[in-house]
C-alpha positions as a printed NumPy array, in Angstrom:
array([[ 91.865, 156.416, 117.257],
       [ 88.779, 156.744, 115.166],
       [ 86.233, 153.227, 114.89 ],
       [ 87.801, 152.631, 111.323],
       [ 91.127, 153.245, 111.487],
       [ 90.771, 150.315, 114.598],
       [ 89.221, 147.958, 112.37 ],
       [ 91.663, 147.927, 109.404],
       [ 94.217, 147.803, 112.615],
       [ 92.245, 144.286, 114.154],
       [ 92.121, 143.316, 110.829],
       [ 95.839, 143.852, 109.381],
       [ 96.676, 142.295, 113.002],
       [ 94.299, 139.162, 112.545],
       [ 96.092, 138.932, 108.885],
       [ 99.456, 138.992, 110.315],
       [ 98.78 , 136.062, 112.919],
       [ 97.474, 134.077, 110.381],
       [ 99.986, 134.677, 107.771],
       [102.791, 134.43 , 110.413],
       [100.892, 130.779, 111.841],
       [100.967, 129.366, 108.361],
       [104.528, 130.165, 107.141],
       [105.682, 128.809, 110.414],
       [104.223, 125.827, 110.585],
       [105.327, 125.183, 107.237],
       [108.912, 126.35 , 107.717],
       [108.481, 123.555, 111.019],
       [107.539, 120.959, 108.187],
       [110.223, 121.382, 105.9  ],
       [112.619, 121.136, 108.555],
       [111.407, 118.174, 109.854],
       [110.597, 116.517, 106.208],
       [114.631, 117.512, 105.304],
       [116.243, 116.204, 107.932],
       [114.29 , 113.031, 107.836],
       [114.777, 112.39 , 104.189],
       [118.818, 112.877, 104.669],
       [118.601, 110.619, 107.753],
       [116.857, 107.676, 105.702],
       [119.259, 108.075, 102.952],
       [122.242, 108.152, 105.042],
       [121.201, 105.436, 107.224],
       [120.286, 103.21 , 104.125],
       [124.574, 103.59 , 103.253],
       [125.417, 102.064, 106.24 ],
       [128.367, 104.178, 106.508],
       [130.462, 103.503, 110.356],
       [132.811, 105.712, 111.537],
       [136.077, 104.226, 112.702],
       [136.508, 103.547, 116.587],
       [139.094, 106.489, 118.237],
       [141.895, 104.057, 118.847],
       [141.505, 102.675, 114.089],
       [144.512, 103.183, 112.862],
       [142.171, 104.866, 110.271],
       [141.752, 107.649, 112.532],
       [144.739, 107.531, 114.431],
       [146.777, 108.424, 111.171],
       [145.199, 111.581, 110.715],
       [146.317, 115.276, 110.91 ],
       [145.373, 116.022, 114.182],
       [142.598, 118.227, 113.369],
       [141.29 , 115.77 , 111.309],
       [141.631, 112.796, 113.669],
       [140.01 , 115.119, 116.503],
       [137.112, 116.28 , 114.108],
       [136.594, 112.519, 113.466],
       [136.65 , 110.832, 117.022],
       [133.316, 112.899, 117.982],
       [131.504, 110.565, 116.015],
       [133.913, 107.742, 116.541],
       [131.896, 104.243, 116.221],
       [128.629, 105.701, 115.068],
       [126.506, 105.133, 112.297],
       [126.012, 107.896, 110.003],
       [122.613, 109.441, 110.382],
       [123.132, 113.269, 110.323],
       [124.378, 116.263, 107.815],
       [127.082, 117.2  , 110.144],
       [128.251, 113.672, 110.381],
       [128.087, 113.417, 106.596],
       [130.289, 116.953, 106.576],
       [133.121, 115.468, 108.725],
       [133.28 , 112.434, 106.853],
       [133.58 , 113.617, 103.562],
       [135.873, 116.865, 104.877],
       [138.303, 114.674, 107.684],
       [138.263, 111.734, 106.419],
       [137.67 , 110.991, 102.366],
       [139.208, 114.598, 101.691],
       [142.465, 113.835, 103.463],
       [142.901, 110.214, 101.76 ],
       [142.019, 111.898,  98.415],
       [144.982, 114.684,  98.984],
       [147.265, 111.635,  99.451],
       [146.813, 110.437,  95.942],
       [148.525, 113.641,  94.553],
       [145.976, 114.619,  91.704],
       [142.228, 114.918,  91.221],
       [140.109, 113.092,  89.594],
       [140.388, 115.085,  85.819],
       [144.747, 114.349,  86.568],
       [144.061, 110.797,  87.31 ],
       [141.431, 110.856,  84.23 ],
       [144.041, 112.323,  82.145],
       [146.821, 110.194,  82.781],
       [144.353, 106.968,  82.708],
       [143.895, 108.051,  79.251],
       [147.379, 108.623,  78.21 ],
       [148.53 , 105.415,  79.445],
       [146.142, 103.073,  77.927],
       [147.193,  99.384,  78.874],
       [148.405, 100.686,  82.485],
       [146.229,  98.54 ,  85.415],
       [147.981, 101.34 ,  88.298],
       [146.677, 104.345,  85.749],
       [143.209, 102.845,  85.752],
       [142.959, 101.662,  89.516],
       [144.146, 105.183,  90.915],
       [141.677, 106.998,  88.272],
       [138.84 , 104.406,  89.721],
       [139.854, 104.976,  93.373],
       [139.704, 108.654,  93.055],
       [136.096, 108.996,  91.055],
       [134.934, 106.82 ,  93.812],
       [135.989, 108.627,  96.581],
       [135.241, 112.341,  94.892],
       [131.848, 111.094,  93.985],
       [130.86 , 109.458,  97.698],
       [132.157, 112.988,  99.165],
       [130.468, 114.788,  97.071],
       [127.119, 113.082,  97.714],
       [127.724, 113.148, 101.468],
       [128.771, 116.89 , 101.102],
       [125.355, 117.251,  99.487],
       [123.213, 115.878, 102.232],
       [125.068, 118.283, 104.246],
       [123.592, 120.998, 102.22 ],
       [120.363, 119.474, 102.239],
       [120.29 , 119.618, 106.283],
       [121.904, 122.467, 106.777],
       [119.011, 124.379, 104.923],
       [116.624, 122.078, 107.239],
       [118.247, 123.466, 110.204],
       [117.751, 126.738, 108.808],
       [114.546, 126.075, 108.114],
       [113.108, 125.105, 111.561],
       [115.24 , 128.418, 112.798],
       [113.025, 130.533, 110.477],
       [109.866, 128.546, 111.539],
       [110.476, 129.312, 115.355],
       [111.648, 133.116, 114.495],
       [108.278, 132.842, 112.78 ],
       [106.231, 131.686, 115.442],
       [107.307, 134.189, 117.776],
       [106.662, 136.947, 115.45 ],
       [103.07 , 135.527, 115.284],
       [102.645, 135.387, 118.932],
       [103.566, 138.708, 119.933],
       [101.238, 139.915, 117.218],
       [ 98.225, 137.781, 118.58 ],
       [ 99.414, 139.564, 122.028],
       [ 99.2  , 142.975, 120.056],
       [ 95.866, 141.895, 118.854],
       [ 94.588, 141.178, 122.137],
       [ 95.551, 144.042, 123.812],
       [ 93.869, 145.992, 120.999],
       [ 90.48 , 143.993, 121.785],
       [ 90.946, 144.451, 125.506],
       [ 91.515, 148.441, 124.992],
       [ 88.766, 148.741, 122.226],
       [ 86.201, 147.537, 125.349],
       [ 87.407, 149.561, 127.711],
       [ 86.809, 152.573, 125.239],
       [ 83.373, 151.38 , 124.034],
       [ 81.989, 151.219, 127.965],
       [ 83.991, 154.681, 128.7  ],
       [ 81.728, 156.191, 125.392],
       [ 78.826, 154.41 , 126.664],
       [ 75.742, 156.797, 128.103],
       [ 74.779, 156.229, 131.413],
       [ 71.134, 156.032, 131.824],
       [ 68.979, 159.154, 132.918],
       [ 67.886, 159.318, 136.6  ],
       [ 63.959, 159.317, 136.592],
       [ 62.467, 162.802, 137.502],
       [ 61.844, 162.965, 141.175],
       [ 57.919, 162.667, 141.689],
       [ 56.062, 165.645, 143.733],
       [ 54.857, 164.46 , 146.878],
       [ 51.022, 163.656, 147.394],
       [ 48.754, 166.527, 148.988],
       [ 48.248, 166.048, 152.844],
       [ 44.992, 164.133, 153.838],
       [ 42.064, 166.978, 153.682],
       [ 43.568, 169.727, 152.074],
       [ 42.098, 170.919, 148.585],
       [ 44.155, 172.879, 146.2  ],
       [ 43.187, 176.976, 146.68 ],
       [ 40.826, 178.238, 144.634],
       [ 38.569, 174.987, 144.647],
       [ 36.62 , 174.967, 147.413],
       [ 32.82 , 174.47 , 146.988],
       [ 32.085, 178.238, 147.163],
       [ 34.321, 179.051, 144.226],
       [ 31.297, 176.618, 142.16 ],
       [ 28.095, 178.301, 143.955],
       [ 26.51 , 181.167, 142.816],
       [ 25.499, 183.97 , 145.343],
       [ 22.72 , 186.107, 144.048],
       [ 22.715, 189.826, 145.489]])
């Protein structure tokens, strides 16, 4: 791997982590900020659940009655409480009353001066309305839950990509020292002339001048 094909990988990886940090800790955020704002609402209703042994509970399909007990004496606080509750326990009163609320509307209308007509179209708007609303919290944490899912598959993502960075770093040194020269060995010096002896060809006759 060539020098600059490395550093568009570091920096595409260094991207990535950063990218993958933010959107995670912001998918973390809305979580959190989602289910706490359905909490507060829900917990501003006041809304109980029946013991197990209410005869509110106890007349229930089964399903419905088992679906209900979990929570049985509890305050509602939670999406999935807020499910049950509208889905086990208004839903099934609502089905008793034989119509919806646009029958009940209808025949309200059509019968003018009756008090029953009125009271049963009343009753049923309240109830579809209150189970609607609790079926939209619901909603509203289920795509919190999701939410913090997507922040943790997030964060994960990010980390094995800071791991991919690193090991990138890490093998990037151990190639620059491997390319590295090593430094040149200093020439070996010649040894120094033994004590007395004079190069040949430099003795003091070579320099005095014999005359014939």
């Amino acid at each position: 791997m060539t020098k600059a094909i490395r550093w568009r990988v570091l920096v595409l990886q260094t991207g990535l982590v950063l990218i993958l940090g933010f959107v995670a800790g912001f998918a973390f955020w809305a979580g959190s900020f989602t289910h706490s704002q359905v909490t507060s609402q829900l917990a501003a209703q006041e809304i109980t659940f029946p013991t197990a042994d209410n005869a509110a509970i106890t007349a229930l399909p089964a399903a419905d009655a088992a679906a209900m007990r979990q929570y049985a004496g509890e305050t509602m606080t939670t999406g999935d409480q807020a499910e049950v509750y509208a889905d086990h326990f208004i839903k099934v009163h609502l089905g008793e009353m034989g119509m919806t609320y646009s029958q009940a509307s209808a025949a309200a209308r059509a019968n003018p001066t009756s008090t029953k007509a009125a009271a049963l179209e009343t009753t049923i708007f309240q109830g579809t309305t209150l189970r609607s609303m609790l079926l939209n919290a619901y909603g509203w944490w289920t795509l919190g839950t999701y939410a913090t899912y997507a922040g943790a598959g997030l964060a994960v993502a990010a980390f094995v990509v800071l791991l991919a960075l690193g090991f990138e770093l890490g093998r990037w040194a151990v190639v620059a020292r491997a390319a590295k020269p090593a430094f040149a060995e200093a020439p070996a010096e010649a040894p120094a002339p033994a004590f007395g002896h004079t190069s040949p060809g430099y003795g003091v006759s070579q320099f005095t001048r014999h005359d014939s």
